[in-house]
C-alpha positions in Angstrom: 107.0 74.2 102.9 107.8 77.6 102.5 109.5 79.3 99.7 112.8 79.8 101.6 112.9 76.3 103.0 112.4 75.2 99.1 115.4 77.2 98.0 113.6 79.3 96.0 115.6 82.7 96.0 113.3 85.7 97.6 113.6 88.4 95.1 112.4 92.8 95.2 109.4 92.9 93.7 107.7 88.8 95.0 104.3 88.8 96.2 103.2 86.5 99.1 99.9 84.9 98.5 97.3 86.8 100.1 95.3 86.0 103.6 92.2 85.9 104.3 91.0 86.3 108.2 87.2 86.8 109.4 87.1 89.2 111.5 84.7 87.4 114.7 84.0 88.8 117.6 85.9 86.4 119.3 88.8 87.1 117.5 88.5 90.8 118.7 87.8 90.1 122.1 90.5 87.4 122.7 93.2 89.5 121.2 92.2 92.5 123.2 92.8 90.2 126.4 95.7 88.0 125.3 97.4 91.6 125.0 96.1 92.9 127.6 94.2 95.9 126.3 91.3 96.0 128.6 89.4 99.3 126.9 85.9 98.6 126.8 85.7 99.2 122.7 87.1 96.1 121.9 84.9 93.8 123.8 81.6 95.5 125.2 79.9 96.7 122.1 77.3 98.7 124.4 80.1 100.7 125.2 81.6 100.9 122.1 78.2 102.4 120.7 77.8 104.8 123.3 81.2 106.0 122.4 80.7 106.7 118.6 81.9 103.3 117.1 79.0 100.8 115.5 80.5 98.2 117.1 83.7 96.8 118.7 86.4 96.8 116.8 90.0 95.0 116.8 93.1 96.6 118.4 96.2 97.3 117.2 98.7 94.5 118.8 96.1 91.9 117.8 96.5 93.1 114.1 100.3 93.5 114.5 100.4 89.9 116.1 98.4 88.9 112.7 100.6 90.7 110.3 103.6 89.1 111.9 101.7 85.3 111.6 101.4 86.4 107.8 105.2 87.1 107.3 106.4 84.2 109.3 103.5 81.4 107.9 104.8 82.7 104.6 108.8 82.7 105.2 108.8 79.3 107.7 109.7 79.1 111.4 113.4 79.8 110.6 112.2 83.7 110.1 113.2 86.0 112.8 110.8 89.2 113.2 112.8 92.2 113.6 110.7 95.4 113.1 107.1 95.6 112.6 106.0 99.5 111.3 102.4 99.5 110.8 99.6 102.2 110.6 96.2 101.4 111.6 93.4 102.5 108.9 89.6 101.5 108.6 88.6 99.6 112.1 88.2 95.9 111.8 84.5 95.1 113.1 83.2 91.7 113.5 81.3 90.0 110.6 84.0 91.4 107.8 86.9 89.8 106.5 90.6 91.1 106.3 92.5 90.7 103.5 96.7 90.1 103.9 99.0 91.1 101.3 102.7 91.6 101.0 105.5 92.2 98.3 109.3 92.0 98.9 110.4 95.5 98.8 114.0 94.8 99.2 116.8 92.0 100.2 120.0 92.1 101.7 121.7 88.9 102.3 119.0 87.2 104.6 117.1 90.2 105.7 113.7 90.9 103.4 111.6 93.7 103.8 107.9 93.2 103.0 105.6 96.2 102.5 102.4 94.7 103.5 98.4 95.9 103.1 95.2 94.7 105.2 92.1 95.7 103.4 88.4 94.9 104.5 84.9 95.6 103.6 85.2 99.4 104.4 89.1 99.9 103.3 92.7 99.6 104.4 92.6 98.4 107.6 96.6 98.3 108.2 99.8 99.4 106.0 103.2 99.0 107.2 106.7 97.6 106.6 107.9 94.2 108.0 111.8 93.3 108.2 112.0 89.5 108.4 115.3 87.6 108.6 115.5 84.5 106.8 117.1 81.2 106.3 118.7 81.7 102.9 119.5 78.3 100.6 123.4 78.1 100.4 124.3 78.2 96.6 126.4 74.8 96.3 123.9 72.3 98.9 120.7 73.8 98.4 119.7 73.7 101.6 119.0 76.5 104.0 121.7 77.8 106.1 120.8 80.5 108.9 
């Protein structure tokens, strides 16, 4: 259960409990095709070497898709994505692990704004701003109202 669907109050300044992802091959390559970015970097790692890279490494709607999985695992499937800013940082090759991290930067009624960090073995992979709606716990029931 998440911390909304508890009724516990989402406040400026809460952390969300880090995630941690491997980053496998098949991770890269499957999110490379499931959003259809066909350039040979993120699945043909002969390629990806002849074209400066060590390796393949992930694209950026896989780790979008992956930074919005962390904001709505966290805030329950009542959350509502409505703007996902990130910036893309150190590449994501396989055989390291990403780590997630968030902190509320600011509430209004049911809309929270997370500032959220991926870091791996080589640095920040991804920094960006997430505004999530949420189901909000009603003051007299205690239960969550949309």
């Amino acid at each position: 259960m998440s911390p909304v669907e508890s009724g516990v109050p989402v406040r400026v300044g809460d952390e969300l409990p880090p995630l941690t992802l491997p980053i496998t091959r098949l991770l890269i390559v499957s999110g490379a095709i499931a959003s259809r970015d066909y350039q040979d970097v993120h699945h043909d790692a002969v390629a990806a070497v002849e074209k400066g890279s060590p390796d393949i490494f992930m694209n950026i709607l896989t780790t979008n898709g992956l930074v919005g999985r962390y904001i709505t695992d966290h805030f329950g499937p009542g959350a509502v994505l409505r703007k996902v800013a990130i910036r893309l940082g150190a590449p994501n090759y396989p055989g390291d692990t990403m780590v997630l991290t968030g902190t509320v930067s600011q509430v209004e009624g049911d809309t929270v704004q997370v500032k959220v960090t991926g870091t791996n073995g080589i640095g920040r992979h991804v920094t960006g701003t997430v505004t999530v709606t949420v189901a909000v716990a009603t003051a007299d029931s205690g239960e969550a109202a949309a």
